[in-house]
VOKE-614709 format. One record per residue (C-alpha): residue number from 1; residue in one letter; chain; x, y, z. Coordinates in steps of 0.1 Angstrom, whole numbers. Layout:
<nodes>
NODE  resi  resn  chain   east  north     up
NODE   NUM     a      A      X      Y      Z
...
</nodes>
This chain:
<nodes>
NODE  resi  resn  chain   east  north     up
NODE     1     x      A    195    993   1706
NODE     2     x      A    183   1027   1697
NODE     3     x      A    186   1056   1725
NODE     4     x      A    159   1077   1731
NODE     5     x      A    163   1109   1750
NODE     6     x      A    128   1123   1768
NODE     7     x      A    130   1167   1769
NODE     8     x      A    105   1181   1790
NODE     9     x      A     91   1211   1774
NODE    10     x      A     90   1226   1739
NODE    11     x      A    106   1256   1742
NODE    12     x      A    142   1269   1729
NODE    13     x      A    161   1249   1750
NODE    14     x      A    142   1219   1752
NODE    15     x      A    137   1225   1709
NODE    16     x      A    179   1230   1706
NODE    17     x      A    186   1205   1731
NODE    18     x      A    164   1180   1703
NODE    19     x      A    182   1199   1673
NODE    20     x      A    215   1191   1683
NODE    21     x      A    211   1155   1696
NODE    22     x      A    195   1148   1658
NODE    23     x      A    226   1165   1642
NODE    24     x      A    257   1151   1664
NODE    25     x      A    242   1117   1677
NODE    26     x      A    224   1089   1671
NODE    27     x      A    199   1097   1702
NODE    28     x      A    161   1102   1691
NODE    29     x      A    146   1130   1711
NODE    30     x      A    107   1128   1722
NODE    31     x      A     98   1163   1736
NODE    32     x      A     66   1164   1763
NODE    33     x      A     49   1201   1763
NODE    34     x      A     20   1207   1787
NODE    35     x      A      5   1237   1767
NODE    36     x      A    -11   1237   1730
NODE    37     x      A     19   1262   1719
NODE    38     x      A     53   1256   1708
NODE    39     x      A     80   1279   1716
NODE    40     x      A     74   1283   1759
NODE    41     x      A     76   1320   1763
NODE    42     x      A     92   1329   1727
NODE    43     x      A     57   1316   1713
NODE    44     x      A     44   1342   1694
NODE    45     x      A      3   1344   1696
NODE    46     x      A    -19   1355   1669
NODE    47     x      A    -51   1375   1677
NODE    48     x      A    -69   1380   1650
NODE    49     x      A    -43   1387   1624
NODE    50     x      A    -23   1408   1651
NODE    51     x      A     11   1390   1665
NODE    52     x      A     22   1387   1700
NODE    53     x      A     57   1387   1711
NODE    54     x      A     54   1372   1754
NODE    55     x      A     75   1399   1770
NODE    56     x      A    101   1407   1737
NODE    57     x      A    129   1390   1724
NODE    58     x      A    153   1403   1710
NODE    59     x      A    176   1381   1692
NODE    60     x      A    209   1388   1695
NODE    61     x      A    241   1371   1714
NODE    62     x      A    276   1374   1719
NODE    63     x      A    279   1341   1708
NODE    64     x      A    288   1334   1675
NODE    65     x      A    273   1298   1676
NODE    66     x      A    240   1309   1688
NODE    67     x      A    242   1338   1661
NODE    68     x      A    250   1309   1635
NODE    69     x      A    226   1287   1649
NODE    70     x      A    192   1309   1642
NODE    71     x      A    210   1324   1608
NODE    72     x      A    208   1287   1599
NODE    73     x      A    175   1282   1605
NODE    74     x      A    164   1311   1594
NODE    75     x      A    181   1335   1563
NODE    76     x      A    185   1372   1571
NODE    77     x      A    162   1389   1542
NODE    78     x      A    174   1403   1514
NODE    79     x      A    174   1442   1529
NODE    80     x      A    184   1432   1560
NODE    81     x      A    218   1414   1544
NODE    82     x      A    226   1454   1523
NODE    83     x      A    235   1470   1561
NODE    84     x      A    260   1447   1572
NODE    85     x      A    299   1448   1569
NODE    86     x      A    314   1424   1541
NODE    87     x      A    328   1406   1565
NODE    88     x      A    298   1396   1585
NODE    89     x      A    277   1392   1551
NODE    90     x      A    309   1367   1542
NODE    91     x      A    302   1346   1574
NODE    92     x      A    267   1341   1569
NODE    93     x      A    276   1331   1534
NODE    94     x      A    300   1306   1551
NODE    95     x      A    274   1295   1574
NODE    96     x      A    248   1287   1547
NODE    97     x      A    276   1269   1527
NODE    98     x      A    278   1249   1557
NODE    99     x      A    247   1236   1566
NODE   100     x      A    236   1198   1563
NODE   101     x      A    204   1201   1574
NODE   102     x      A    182   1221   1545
NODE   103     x      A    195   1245   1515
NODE   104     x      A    187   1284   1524
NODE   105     x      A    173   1282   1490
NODE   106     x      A    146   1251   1500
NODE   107     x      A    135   1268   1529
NODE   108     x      A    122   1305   1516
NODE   109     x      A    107   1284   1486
NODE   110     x      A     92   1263   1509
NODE   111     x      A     79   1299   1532
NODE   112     x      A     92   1326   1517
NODE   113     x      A     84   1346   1549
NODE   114     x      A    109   1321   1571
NODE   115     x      A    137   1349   1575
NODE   116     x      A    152   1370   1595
NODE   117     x      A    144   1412   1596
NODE   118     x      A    174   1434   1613
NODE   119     x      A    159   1458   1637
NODE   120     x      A    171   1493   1655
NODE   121     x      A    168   1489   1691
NODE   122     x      A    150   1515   1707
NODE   123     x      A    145   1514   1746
NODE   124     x      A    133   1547   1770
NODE   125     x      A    115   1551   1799
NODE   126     x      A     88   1570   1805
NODE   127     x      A     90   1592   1838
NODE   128     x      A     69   1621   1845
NODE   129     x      A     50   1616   1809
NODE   130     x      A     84   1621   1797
NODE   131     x      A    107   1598   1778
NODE   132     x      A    145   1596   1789
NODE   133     x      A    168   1574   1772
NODE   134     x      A    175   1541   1787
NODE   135     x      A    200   1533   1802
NODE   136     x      A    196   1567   1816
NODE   137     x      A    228   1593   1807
NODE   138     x      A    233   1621   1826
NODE   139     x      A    232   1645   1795
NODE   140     x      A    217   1677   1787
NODE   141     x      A    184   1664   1775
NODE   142     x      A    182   1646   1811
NODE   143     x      A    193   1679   1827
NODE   144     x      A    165   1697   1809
NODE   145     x      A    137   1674   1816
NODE   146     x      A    149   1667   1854
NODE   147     x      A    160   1696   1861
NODE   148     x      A    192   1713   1874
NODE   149     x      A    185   1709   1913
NODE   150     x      A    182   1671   1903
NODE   151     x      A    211   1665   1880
NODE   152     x      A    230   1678   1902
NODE   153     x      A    222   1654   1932
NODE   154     x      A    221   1624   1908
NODE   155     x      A    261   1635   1898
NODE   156     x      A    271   1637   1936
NODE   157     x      A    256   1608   1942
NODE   158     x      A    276   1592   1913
NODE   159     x      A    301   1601   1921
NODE   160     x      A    301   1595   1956
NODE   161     x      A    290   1562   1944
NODE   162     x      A    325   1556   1927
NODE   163     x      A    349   1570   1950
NODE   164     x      A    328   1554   1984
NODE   165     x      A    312   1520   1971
NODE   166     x      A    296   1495   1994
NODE   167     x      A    320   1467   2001
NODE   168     x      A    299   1440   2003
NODE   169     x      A    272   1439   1972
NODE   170     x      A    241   1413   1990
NODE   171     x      A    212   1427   1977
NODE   172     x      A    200   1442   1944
NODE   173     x      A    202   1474   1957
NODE   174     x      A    239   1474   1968
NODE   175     x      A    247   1466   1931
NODE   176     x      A    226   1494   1918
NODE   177     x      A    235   1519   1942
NODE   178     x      A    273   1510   1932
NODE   179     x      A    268   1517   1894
NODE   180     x      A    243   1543   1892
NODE   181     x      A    246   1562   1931
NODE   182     x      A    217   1564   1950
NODE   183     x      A    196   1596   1937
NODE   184     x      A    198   1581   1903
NODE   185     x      A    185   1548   1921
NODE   186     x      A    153   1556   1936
NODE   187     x      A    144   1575   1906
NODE   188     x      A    147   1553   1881
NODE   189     x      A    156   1518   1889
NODE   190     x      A    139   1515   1929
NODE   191     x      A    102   1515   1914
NODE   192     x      A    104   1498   1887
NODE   193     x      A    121   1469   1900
NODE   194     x      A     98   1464   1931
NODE   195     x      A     67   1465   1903
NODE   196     x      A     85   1442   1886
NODE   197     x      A     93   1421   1917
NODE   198     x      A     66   1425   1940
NODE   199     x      A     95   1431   1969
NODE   200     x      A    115   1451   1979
NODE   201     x      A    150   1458   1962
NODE   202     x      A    170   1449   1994
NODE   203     x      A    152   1417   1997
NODE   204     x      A    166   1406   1960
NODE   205     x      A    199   1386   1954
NODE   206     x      A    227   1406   1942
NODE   207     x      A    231   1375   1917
NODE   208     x      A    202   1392   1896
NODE   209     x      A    219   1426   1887
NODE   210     x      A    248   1403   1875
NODE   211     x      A    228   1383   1856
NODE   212     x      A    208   1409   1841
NODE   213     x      A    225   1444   1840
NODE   214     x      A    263   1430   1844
NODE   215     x      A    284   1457   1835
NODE   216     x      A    258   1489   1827
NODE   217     x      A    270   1518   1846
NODE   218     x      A    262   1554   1838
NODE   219     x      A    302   1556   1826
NODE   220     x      A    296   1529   1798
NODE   221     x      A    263   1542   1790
NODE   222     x      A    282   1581   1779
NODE   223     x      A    313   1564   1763
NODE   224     x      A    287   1543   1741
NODE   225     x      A    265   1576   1733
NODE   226     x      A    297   1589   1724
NODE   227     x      A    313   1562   1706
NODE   228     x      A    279   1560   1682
NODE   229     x      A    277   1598   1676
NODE   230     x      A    311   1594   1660
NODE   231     x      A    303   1560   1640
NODE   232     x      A    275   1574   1628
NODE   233     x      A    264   1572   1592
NODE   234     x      A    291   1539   1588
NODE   235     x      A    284   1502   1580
NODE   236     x      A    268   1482   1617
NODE   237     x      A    282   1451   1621
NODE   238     x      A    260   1431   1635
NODE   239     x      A    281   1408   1664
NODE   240     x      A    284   1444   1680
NODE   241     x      A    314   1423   1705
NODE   242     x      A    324   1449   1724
NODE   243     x      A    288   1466   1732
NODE   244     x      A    270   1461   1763
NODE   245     x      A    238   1441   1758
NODE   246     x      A    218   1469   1770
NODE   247     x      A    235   1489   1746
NODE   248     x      A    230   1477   1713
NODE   249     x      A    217   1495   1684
NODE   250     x      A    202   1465   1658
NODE   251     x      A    190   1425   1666
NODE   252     x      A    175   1401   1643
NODE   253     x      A    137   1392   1644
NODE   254     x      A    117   1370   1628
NODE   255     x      A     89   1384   1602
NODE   256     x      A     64   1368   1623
NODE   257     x      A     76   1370   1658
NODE   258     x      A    101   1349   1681
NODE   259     x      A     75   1320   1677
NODE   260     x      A     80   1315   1639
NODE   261     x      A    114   1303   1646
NODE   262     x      A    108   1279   1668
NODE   263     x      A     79   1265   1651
NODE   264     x      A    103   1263   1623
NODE   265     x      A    124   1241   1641
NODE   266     x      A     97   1221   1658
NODE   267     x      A     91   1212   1621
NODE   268     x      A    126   1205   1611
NODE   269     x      A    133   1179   1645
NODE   270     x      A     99   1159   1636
NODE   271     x      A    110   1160   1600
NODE   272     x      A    141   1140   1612
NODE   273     x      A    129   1117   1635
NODE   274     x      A    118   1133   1668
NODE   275     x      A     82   1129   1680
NODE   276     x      A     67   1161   1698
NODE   277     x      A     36   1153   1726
NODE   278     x      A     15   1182   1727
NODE   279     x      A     -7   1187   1760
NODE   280     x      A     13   1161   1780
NODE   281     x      A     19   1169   1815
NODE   282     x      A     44   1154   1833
NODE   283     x      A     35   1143   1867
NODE   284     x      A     60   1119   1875
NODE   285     x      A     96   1108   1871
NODE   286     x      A    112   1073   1879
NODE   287     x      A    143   1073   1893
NODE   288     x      A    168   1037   1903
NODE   289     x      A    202   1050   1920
NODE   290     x      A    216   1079   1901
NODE   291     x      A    196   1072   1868
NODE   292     x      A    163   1086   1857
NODE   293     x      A    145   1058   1840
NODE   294     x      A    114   1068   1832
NODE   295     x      A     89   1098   1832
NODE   296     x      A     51   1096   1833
NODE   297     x      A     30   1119   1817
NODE   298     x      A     -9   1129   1813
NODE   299     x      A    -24   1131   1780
NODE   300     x      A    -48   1158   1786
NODE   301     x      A    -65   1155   1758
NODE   302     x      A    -73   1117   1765
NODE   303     x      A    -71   1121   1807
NODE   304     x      A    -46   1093   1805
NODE   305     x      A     -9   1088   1818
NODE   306     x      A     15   1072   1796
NODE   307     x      A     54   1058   1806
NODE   308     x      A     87   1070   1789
NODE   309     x      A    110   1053   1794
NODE   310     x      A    145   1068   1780
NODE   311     x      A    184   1070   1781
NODE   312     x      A    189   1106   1786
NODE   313     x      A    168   1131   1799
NODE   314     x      A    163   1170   1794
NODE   315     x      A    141   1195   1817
NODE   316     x      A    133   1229   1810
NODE   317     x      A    102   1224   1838
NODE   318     x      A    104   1246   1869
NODE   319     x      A    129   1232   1891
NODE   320     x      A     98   1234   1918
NODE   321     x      A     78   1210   1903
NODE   322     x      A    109   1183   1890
NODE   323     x      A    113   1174   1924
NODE   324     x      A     79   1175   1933
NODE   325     x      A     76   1149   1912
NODE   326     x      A    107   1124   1916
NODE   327     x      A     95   1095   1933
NODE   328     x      A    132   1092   1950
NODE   329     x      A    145   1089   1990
NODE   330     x      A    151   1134   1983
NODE   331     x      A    169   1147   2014
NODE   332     x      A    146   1171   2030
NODE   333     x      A    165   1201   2027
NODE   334     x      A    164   1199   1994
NODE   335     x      A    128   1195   1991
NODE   336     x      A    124   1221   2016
NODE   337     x      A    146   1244   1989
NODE   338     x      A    127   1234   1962
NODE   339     x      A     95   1242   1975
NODE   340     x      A    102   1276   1989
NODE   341     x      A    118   1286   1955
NODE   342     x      A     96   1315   1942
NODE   343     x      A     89   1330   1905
NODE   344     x      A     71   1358   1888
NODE   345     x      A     40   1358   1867
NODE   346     x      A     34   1377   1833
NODE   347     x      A      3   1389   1824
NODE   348     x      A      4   1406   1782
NODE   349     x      A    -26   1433   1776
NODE   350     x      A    -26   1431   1736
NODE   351     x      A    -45   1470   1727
NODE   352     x      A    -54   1478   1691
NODE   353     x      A    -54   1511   1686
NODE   354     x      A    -64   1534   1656
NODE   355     x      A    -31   1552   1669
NODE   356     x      A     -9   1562   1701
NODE   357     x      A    -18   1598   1709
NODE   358     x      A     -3   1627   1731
NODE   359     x      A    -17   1658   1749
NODE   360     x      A     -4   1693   1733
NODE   361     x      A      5   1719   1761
NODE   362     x      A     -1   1746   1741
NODE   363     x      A    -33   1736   1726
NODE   364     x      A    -42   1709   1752
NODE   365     x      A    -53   1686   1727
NODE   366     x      A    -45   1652   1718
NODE   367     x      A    -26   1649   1690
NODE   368     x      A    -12   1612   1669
NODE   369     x      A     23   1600   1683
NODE   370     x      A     44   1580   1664
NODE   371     x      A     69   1562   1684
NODE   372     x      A    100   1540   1668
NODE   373     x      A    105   1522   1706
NODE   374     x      A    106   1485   1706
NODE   375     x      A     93   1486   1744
NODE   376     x      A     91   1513   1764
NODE   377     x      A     96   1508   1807
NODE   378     x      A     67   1528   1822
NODE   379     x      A     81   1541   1855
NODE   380     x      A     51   1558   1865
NODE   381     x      A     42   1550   1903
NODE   382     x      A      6   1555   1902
NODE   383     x      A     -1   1529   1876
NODE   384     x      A      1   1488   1879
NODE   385     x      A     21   1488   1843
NODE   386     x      A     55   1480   1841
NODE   387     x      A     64   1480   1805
NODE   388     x      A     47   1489   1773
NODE   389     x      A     56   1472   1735
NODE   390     x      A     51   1480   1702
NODE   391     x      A     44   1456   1680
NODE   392     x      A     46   1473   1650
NODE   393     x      A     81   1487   1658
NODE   394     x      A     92   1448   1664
NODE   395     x      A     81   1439   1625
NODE   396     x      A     52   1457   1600
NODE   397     x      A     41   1425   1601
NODE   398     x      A     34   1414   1638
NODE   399     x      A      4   1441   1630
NODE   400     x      A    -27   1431   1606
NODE   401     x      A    -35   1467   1595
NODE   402     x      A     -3   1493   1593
NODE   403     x      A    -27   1520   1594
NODE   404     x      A    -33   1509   1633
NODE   405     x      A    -10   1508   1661
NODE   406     x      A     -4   1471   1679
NODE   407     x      A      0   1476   1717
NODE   408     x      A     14   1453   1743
NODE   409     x      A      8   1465   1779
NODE   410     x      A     29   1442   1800
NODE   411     x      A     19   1434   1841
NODE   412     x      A     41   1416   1866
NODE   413     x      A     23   1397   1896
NODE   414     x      A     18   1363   1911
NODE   415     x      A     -8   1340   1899
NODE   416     x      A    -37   1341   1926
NODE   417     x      A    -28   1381   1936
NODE   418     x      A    -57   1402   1939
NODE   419     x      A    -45   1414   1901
NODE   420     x      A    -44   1385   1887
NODE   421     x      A    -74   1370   1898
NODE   422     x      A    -94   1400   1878
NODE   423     x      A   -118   1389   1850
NODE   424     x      A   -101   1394   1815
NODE   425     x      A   -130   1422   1808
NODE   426     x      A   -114   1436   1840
NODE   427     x      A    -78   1433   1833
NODE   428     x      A    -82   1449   1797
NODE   429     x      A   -104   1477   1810
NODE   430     x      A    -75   1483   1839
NODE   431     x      A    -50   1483   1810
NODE   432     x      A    -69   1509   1785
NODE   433     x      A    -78   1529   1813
NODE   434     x      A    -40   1534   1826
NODE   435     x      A    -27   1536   1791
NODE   436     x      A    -50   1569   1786
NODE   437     x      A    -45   1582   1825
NODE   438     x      A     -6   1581   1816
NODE   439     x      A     -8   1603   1781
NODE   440     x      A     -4   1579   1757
NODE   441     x      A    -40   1567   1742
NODE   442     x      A    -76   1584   1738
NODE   443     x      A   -106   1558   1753
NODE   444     x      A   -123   1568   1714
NODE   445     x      A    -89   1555   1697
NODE   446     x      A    -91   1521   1715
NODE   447     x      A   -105   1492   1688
NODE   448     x      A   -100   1458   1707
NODE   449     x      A    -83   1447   1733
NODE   450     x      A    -72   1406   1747
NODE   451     x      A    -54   1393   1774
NODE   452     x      A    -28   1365   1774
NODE   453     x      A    -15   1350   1809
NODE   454     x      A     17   1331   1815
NODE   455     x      A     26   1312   1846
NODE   456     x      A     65   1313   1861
NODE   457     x      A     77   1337   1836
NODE   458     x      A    103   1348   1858
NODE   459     x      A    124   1324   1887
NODE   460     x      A    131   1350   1914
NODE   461     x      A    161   1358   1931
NODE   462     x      A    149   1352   1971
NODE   463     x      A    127   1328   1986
NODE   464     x      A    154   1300   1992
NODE   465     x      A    173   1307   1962
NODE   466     x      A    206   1318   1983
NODE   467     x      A    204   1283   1993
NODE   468     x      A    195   1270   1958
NODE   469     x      A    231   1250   1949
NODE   470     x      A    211   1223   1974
NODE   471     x      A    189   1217   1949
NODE   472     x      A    217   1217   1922
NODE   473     x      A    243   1195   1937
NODE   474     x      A    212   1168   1941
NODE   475     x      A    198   1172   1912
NODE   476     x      A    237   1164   1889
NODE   477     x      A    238   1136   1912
NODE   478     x      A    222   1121   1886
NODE   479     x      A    238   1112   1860
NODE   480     x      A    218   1110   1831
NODE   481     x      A    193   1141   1838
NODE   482     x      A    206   1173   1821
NODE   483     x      A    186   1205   1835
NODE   484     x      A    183   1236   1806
NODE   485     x      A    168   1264   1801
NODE   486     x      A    149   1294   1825
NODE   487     x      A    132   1269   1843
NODE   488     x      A    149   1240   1842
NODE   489     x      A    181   1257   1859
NODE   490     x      A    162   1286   1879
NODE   491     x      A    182   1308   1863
NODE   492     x      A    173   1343   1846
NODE   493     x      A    189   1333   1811
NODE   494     x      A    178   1349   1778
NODE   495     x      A    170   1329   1746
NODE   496     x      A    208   1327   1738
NODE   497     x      A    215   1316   1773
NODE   498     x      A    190   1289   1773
NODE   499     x      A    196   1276   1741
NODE   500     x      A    235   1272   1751
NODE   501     x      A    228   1252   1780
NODE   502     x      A    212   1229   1757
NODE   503     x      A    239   1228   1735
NODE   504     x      A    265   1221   1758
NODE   505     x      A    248   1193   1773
NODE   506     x      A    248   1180   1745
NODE   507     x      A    283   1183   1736
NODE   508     x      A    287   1164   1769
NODE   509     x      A    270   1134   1760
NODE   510     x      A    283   1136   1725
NODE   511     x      A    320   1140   1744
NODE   512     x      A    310   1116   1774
NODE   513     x      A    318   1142   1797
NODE   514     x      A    300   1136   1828
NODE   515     x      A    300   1165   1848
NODE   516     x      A    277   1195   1843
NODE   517     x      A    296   1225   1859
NODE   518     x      A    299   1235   1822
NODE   519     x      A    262   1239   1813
NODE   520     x      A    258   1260   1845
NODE   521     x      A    287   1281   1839
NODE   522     x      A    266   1298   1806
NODE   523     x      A    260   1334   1816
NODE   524     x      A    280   1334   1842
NODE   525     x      A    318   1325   1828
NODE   526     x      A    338   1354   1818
NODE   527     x      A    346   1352   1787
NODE   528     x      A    303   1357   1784
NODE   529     x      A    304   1387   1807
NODE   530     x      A    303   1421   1788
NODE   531     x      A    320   1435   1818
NODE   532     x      A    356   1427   1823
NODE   533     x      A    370   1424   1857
</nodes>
């Protein structure tokens, strides 16, 4: 009889978990997605000609199946494929040799704007209405917009950082204060965080700073400056395997934003077999012993509930709302986990603009600024914003009009704050209005302006979390339930991340592996870890 697996949500886990299963097993995937968009937060969303990347994703990963994986499914253009080394341009050529699925040639004839740009990373942070380099170097430009009086502490505090650590790293701001000292802390990294946040850095899991920032110190971030001053001018290679994420210098993108990708293979998986549920919300989900047998879901666009049943299952859903909904004997700890687990809302301010503009000291006038940043964090206290993007810098063509500059003004909060409960009128007048108040825009340059929310963009580090392996241990009690993805594991994991988890799980069913210590190891083992212990 035919197995069917049931993945909860459409995004790039849930979409790689159904990719995989179609090309190493006999399993036929049906994917549930409550919204209208495929992709979870790597959708990309199209106002009016003008594309919208949900917080940036850069796409790029240590790992050379991931890397293969989206080079597969989507060719590098033809410029893009002149700046690598011979050697990486002969294992792409080795990867499209090997693919079963669809010739590279098919798919561009099919959409010859299904590839693959190569992109210059450009990060800084905008302090005092100036822009430092990120991550933040103590070098003479930093010395000259800072000052002396404050390079100076920030060195001391270095270095007393390095020859004094705390022992015991708890909280976010132990690791931070370790790696960058404590001046260098509360100017740039304190702030910023707690916007991001909405707490304070001491209240934060250490696990965080290791999942996000891992081994970024001040010491990598000089011998890397260093390192590309003398390189400069040769061949990139594109793995970059000995760079710090934080650190790289060039990441693929899709023409049309992170979306585009997965709506690519969205296509591909129904092409083969799968059956994707749009608007379908799960609400419930059957358990008998250590099986999950079936999952019921609301058809929103009908108002009725239908029953899956299925052989394996994948969720990429908050971990929250899974055992919410498991009709099983749950030990109460573990719902009392569960239900104190906390996350992070997103809210995307998308500002058209006939260009980005700055105020000349001499003259006092505001003058055009052309900026090559990707994204640029705004550490600014007395404005709401965390981060700024621009679109235009991502791809020419997330942007309608080239003559106009394609603004993303990004906002961190919690769905039902006083913030987000503003009108959208509200929230895009709050967003123009700090985008001028902070030098960057002119009110006359403004030409549109739209909103985009997104619910538990971000699982948080505190709440219950430091008891969260509760949750866990119950949860790969059962056997045939596979969690993957942001969500699904409450983990902070990028793209790569996610889609490995999927992967891997996978390879365990394909392998009939049982456990799942595997899966959760991604991000975390050390042969992942840029830093080296």
């Amino acid at each position: 009889m035919q197995k069917k697996a049931i993945i909860i949500g459409a995004g790039p886990a849930g979409l790689t978990a159904a990719y995989e299963l179609l090309q190493r097993t006999s399993i036929i995937p049906l994917i549930l997605e409550k919204s209208t968009d495929i992709g979870g937060i790597s959708k990309t969303v199209n106002y009016k000609g003008n594309r919208i990347d949900i917080g940036g994703h850069r796409f790029f990963s240590k790992s050379d199946r991931v890397m293969e994986w989206w080079m597969n499914m989507m060719p590098l253009d033809k410029e893009a494929a002149e700046i690598f080394s011979i050697s990486y341009q002969q294992k792409t050529r080795e990867v499209k040799a090997s693919r079963s699925n669809t010739d590279t040639d098919t798919l561009v004839a099919r959409n010859p704007d299904l590839v693959m740009l190569v992109r210059k990373r450009l990060s800084r942070i905008y302090f005092l209405h100036k822009f430092f380099t990120y991550p933040i170097q103590l070098s003479i430009d930093t010395l000259r917009k800072l000052g002396i009086p404050t390079t100076v502490s920030i060195m001391f505090s270095y270095l007393q950082a390095q020859l004094f650590p705390r022992k015991e790293e708890n909280t976010l701001e132990d690791f931070m204060v370790n790696r960058f000292g404590k001046t260098l802390y509360n100017l740039f990294f304190k702030d910023y965080t707690e916007k991001v946040w909405g707490v304070s850095c001491k209240s934060i899991s250490a696990e965080w700073g290791a999942q996000r920032i891992k081994g970024i110190s001040i010491g990598k971030a000089i011998a890397h400056a260093i390192k590309s001053t003398w390189e400069a001018g040769r061949p990139k290679n594109l793995s970059q395997k000995n760079v710090e994420t934080s650190l790289i210098e060039q990441f693929l993108y899709p023409k049309h934003g992170p979306g585009q990708l997965w709506e690519e293979v969205a296509h591909q998986v129904t092409d083969k077999g799968a059956t994707i549920l749009m608007q379908h919300d799960v609400k419930k989900i059957h358990t008998a012993g250590n099986l999950i047998t079936a999952i019921e879901a609301l058809d929103r666009t009908t108002g009725e509930t239908i029953l899956l049943e299925g052989d394996f299952f994948f969720s990429t859903m908050p971990v929250q709302e899974l055992i919410a909904g498991m009709d099983a004997d749950i030990p109460a700890d573990v719902r009392e986990v569960a239900a104190g687990l906390q996350y992070r809302d997103f809210i995307t301010i998308g500002i058209l603009l006939k260009n980005l503009s700055f105020e000349d000291k001499k003259t006092g006038e505001q003058k055009p600024l052309a900026l090559k940043d990707t994204w640029i964090y705004i550490q600014e206290k007395d404005v709401k914003v965390g981060r700024l993007q621009l679109f235009n810098n991502w791809s020419p063509y997330m942007v309608k009009d080239p003559d106009t500059t394609w603004v993303g003004m990004e906002y961190f909060c919690n769905k039902g704050d006083d913030f987000w409960e503003l009108s959208d009128e509200e929230i895009r007048q709050t967003a123009i209005h700090e985008l001028c108040k902070i030098g960057l825009a002119r009110q006359e340059d403004v030409l549109d302006a739209t909103v985009l929310r997104m619910e538990k963009t971000y699982p948080a580090y505190f709440g219950t979390y430091n008891r969260f392996d509760e949750v866990r241990n119950y949860i790969d009690s059962f056997e045939n339930l596979f969690l993957v993805g942001r969500n699904g594991m409450h983990k902070y994991n990028n793209s790569d991340h996610s889609m490995l988890t999927a992967m891997v799980a996978v390879d365990n069913i394909s392998n009939g592996i049982v456990t799942k210590s595997n899966i959760w190891s991604i991000n975390t083992e050390q042969e992942y870890h840029e830093e080296k212990k």
